[in-house]
ZABA-936662 format. One line per field, with one value per atom (N, C-alpha, C, O): residue number from 1; residue in one letter; chain; atom name; x, y, z. Coordinates in nm, 3 decimals, padded with zeros to 5 digits. Layout:
REM ZABA-936662
seq = NUM; ...
type = A; ...
mol = A; ...
atom = CA; ...
X = X; ...
Y = Y; ...
Z = Z; ...
This chain:
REM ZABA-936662
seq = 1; 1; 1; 1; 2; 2; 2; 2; 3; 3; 3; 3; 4; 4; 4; 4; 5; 5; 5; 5; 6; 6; 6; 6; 7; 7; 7; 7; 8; 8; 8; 8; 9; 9; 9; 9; 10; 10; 10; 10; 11; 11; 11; 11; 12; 12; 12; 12; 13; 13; 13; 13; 14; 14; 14; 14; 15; 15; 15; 15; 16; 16; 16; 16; 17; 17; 17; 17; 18; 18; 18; 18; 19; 19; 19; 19; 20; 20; 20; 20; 21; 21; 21; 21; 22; 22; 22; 22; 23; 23; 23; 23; 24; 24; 24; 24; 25; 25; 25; 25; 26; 26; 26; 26; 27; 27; 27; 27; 28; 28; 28; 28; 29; 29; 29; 29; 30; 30; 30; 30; 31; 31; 31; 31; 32; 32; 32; 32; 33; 33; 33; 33; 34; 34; 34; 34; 35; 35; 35; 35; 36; 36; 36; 36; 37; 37; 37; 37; 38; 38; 38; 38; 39; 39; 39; 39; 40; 40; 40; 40; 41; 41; 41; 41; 42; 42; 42; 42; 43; 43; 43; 43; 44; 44; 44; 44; 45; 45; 45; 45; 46; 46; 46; 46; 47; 47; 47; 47; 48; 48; 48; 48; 49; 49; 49; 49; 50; 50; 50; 50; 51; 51; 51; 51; 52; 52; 52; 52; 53; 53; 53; 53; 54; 54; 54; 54; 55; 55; 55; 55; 56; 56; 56; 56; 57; 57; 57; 57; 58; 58; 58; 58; 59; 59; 59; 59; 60; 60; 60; 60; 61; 61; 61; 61; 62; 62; 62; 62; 63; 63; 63; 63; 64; 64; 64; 64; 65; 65; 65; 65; 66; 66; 66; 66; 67; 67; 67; 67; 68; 68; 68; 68; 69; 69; 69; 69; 70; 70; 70; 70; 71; 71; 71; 71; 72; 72; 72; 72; 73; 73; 73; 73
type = X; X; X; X; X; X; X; X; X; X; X; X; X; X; X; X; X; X; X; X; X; X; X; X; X; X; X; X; X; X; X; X; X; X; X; X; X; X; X; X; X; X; X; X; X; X; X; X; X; X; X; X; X; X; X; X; X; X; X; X; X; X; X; X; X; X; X; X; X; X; X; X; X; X; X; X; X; X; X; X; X; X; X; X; X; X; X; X; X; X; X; X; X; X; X; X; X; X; X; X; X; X; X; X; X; X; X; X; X; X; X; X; X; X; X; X; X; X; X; X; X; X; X; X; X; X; X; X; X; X; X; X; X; X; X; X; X; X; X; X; X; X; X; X; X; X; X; X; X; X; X; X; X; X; X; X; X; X; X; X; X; X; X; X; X; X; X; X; X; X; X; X; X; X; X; X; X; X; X; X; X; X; X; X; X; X; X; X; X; X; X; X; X; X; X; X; X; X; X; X; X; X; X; X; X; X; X; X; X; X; X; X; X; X; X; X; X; X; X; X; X; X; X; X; X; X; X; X; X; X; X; X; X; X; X; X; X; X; X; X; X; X; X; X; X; X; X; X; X; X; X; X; X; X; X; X; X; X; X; X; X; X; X; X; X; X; X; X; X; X; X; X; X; X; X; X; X; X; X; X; X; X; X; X; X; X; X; X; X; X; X; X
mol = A; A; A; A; A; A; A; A; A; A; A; A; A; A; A; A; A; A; A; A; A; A; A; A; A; A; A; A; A; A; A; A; A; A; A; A; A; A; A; A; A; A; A; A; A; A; A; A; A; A; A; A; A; A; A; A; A; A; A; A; A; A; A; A; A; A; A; A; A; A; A; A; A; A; A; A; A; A; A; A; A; A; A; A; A; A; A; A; A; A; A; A; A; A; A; A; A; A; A; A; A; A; A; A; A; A; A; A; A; A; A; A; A; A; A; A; A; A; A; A; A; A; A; A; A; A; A; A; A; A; A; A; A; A; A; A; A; A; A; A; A; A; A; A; A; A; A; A; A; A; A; A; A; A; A; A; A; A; A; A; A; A; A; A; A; A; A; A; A; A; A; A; A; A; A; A; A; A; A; A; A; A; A; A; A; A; A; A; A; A; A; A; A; A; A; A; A; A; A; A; A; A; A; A; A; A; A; A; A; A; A; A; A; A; A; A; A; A; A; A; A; A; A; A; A; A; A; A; A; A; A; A; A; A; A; A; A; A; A; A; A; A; A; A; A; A; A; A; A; A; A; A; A; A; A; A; A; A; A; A; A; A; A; A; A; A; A; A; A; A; A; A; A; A; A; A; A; A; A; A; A; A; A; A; A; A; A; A; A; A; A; A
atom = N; CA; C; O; N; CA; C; O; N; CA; C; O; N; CA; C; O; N; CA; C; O; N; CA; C; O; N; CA; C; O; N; CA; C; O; N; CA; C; O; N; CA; C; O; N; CA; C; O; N; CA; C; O; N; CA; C; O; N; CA; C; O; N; CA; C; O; N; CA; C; O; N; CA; C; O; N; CA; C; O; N; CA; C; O; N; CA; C; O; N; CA; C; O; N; CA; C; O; N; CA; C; O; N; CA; C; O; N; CA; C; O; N; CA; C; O; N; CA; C; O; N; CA; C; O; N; CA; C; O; N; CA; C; O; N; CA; C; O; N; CA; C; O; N; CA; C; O; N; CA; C; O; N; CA; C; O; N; CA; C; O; N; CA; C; O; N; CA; C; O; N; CA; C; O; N; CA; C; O; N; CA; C; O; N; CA; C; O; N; CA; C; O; N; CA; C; O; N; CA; C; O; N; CA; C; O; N; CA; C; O; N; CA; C; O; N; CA; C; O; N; CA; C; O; N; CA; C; O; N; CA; C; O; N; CA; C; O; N; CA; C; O; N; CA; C; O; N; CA; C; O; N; CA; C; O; N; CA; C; O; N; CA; C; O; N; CA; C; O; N; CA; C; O; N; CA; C; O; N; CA; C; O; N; CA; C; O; N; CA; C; O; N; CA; C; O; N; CA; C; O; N; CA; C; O; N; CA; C; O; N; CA; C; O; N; CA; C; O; N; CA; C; O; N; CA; C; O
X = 16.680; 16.795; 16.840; 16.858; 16.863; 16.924; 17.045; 17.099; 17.137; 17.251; 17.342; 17.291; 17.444; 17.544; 17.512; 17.484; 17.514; 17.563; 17.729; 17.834; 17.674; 17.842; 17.948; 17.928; 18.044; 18.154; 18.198; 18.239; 18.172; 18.217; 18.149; 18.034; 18.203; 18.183; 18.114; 18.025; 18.153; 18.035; 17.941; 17.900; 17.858; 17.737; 17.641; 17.648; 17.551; 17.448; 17.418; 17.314; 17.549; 17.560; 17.597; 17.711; 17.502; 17.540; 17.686; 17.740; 17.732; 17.806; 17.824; 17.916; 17.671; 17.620; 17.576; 17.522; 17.594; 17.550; 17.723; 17.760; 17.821; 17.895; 18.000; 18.078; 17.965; 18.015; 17.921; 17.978; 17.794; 17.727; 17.775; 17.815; 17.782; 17.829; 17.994; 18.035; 18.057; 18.217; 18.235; 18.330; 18.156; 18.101; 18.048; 18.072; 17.986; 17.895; 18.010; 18.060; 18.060; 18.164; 18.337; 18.402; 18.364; 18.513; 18.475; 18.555; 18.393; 18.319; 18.432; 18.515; 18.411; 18.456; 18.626; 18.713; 18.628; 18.787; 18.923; 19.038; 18.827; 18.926; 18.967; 19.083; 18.838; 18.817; 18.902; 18.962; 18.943; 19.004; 19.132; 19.213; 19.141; 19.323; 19.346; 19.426; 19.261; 19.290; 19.275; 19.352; 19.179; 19.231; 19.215; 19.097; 19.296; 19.292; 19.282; 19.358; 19.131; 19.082; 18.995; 18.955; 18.987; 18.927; 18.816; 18.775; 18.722; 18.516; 18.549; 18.453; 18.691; 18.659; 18.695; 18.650; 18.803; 18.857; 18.814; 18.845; 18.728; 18.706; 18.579; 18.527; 18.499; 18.327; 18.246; 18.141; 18.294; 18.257; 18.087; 18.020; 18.034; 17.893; 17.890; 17.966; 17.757; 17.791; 17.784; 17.856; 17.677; 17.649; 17.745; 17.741; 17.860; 17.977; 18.082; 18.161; 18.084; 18.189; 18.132; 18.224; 18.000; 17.937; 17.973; 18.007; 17.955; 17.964; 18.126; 18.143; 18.193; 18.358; 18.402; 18.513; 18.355; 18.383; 18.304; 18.341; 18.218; 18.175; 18.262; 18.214; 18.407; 18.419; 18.554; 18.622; 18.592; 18.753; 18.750; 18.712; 18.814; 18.796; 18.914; 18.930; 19.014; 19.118; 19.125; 19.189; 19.036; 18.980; 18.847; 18.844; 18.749; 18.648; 18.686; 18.623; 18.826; 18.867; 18.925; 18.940; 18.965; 19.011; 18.950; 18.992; 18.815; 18.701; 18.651; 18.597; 18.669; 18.567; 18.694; 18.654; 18.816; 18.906; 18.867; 18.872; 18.842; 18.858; 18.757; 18.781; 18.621; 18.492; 18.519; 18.469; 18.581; 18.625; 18.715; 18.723; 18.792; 18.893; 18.811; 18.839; 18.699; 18.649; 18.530; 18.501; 18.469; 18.314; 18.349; 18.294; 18.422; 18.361; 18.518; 18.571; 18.532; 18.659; 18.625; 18.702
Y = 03.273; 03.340; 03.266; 03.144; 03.372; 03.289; 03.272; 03.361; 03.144; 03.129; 03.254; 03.341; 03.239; 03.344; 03.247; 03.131; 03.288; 03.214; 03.155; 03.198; 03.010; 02.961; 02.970; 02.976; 02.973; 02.996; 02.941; 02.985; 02.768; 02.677; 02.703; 02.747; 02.682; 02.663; 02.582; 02.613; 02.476; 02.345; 02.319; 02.205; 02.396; 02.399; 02.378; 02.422; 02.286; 02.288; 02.217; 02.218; 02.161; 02.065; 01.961; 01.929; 01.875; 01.689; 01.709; 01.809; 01.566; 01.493; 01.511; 01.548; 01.459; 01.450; 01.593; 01.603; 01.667; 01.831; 01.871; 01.938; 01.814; 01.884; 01.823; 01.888; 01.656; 01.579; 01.643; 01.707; 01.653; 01.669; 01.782; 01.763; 01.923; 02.048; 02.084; 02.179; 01.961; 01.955; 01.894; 01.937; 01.764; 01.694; 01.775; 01.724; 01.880; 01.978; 02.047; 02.017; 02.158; 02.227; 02.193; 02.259; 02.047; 02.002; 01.860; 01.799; 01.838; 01.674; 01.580; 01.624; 01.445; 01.346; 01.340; 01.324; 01.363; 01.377; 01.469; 01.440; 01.610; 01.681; 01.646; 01.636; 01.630; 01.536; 01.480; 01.522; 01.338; 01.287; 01.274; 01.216; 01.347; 01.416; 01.493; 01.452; 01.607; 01.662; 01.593; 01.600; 01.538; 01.427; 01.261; 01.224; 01.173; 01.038; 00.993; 00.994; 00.934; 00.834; 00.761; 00.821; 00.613; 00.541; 00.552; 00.504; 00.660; 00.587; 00.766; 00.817; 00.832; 00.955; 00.917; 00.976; 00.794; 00.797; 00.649; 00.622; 00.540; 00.466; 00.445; 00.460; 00.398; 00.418; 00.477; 00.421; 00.628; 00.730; 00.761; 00.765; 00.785; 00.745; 00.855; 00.857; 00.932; 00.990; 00.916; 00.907; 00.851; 00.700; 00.624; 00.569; 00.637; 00.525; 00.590; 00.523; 00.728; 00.804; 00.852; 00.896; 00.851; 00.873; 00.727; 00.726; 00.635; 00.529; 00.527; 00.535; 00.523; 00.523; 00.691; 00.689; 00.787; 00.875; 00.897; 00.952; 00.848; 00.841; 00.709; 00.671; 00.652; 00.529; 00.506; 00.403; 00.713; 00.697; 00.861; 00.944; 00.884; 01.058; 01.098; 01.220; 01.023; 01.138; 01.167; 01.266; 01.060; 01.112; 01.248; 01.349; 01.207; 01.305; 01.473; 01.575; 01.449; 01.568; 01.650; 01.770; 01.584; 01.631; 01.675; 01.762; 01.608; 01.646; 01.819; 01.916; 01.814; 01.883; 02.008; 02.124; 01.985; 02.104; 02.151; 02.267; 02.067; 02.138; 02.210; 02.330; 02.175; 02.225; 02.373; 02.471; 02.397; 02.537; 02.638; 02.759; 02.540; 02.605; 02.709; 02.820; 02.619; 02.621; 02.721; 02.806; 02.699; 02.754; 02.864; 02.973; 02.819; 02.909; 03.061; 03.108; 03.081; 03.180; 03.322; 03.417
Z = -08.476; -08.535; -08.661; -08.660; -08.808; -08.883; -08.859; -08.794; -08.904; -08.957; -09.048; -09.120; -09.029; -09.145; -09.257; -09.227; -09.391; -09.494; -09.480; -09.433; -09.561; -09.562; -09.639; -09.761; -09.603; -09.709; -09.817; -09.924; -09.740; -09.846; -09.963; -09.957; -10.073; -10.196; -10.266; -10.344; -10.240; -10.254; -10.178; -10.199; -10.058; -09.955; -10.101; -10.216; -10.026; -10.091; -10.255; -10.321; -10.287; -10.409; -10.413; -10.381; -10.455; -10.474; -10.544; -10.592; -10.528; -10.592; -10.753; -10.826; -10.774; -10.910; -10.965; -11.075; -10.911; -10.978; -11.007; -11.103; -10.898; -10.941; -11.072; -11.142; -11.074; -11.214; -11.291; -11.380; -11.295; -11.389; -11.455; -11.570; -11.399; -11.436; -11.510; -11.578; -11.460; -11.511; -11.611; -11.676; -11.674; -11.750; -11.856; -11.966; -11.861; -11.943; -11.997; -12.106; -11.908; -11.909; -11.996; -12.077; -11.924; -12.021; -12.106; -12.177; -12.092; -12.179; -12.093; -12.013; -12.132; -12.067; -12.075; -11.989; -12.245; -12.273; -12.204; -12.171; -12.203; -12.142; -11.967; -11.927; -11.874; -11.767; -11.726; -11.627; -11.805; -11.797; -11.804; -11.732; -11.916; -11.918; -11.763; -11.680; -11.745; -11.595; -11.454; -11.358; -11.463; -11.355; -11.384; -11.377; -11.409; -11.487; -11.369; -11.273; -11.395; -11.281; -11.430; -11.530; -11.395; -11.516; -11.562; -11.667; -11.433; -11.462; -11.570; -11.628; -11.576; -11.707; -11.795; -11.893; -11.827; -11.949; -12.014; -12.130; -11.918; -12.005; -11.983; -11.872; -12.118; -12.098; -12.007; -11.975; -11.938; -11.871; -11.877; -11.980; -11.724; -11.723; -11.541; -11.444; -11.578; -11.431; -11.333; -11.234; -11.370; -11.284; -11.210; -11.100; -11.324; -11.288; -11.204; -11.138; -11.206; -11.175; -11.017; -10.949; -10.947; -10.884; -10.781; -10.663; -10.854; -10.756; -10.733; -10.611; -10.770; -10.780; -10.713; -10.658; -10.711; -10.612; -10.457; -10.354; -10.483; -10.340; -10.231; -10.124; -10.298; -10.203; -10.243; -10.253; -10.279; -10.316; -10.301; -10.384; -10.144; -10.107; -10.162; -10.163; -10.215; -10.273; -10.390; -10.425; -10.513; -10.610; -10.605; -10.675; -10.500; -10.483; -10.459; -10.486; -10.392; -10.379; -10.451; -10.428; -10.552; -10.683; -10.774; -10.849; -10.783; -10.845; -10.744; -10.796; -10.678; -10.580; -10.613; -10.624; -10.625; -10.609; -10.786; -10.827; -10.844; -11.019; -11.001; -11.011; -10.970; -10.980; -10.897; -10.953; -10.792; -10.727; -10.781; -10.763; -10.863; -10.961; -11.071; -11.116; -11.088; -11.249; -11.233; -11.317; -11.118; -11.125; -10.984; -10.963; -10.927; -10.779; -10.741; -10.640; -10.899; -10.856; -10.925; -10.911
């Protein structure tokens, strides 16, 4: 038996797909103005923002709420 498809919004996307895609979308500057966490507003790197949201869930979630805002409405 298959599964239903899921609802959530973010099923099925890294971390890094979804900086990467918000990153594309508002560049680092605007980012950062919308949610000021430091790895957007100072020498910003997905790399850096990847390691610093995976080990800070109330920043990640903020990220994760813009990206639903932005892409999934």
């Amino acid at each position: 038996m298959s599964q239903p498809p899921s609802k959530d919004p973010l099923h099925g996307l890294t971390l890094e797909t979804i900086v990467t895609k918000l990153m594309e979308h508002y560049g680092w500057e605007e980012l950062g103005m919308m949610i000021d966490i430091r790895c957007f507003n100072f020498d910003p790197s997905v790399k850096s923002s990847l390691k610093f949201l995976r080990k800070t869930p109330w920043a990640r979630a903020k990220v994760e709420a813009l990206y639903i805002r932005t892409f999934a409405t």
